[in-house]
C-alpha positions as CSV (number, residue, x, y, z in Angstrom):
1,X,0.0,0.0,0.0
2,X,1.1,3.7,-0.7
3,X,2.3,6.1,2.3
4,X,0.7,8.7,0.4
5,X,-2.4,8.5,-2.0
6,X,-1.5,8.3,-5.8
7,X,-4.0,10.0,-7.2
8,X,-3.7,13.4,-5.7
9,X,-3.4,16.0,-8.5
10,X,-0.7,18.2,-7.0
11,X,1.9,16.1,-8.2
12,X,2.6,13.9,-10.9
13,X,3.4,10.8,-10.0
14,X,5.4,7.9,-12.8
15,X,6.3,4.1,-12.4
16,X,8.0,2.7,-15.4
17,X,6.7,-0.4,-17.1
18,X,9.9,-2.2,-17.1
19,X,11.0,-1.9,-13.9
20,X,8.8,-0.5,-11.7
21,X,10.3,2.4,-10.6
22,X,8.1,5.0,-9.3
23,X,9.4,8.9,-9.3
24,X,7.6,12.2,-8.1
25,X,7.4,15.6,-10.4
26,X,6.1,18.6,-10.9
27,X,6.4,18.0,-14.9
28,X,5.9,15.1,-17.1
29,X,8.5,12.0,-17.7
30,X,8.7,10.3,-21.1
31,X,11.5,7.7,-20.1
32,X,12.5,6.2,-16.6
33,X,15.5,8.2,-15.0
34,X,16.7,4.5,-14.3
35,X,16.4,2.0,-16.4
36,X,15.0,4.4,-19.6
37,X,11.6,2.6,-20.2
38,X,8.2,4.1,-20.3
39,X,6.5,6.1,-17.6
40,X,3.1,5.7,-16.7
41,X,1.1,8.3,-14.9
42,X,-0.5,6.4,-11.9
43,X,-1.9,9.6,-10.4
44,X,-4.8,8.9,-13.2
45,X,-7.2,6.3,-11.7
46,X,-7.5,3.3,-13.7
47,X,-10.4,0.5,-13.4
């Protein structure tokens, strides 16, 4: 479970599709700082 919730709109929140890892901004991420794989916004609920 999050510390925090995801979905608040005040920041953006990423977690790449490769390897999972989850980074905070105030702008928008194309690649993962780490591994360079797509970013996913996961402050957008999904169903």
């Amino acid at each position: 479970m999050f510390g925090e919730d995801p979905y608040t709109v005040e920041k953006s929140r990423y977690e790449c599709t490769d390897c999972l890892n989850r980074v905070t901004t105030d702008g928008t991420l194309g690649s993962c700082p780490d591994c360079g794989g797509r970013m996913r916004n996961v402050a957008v609920p999904r169903e």
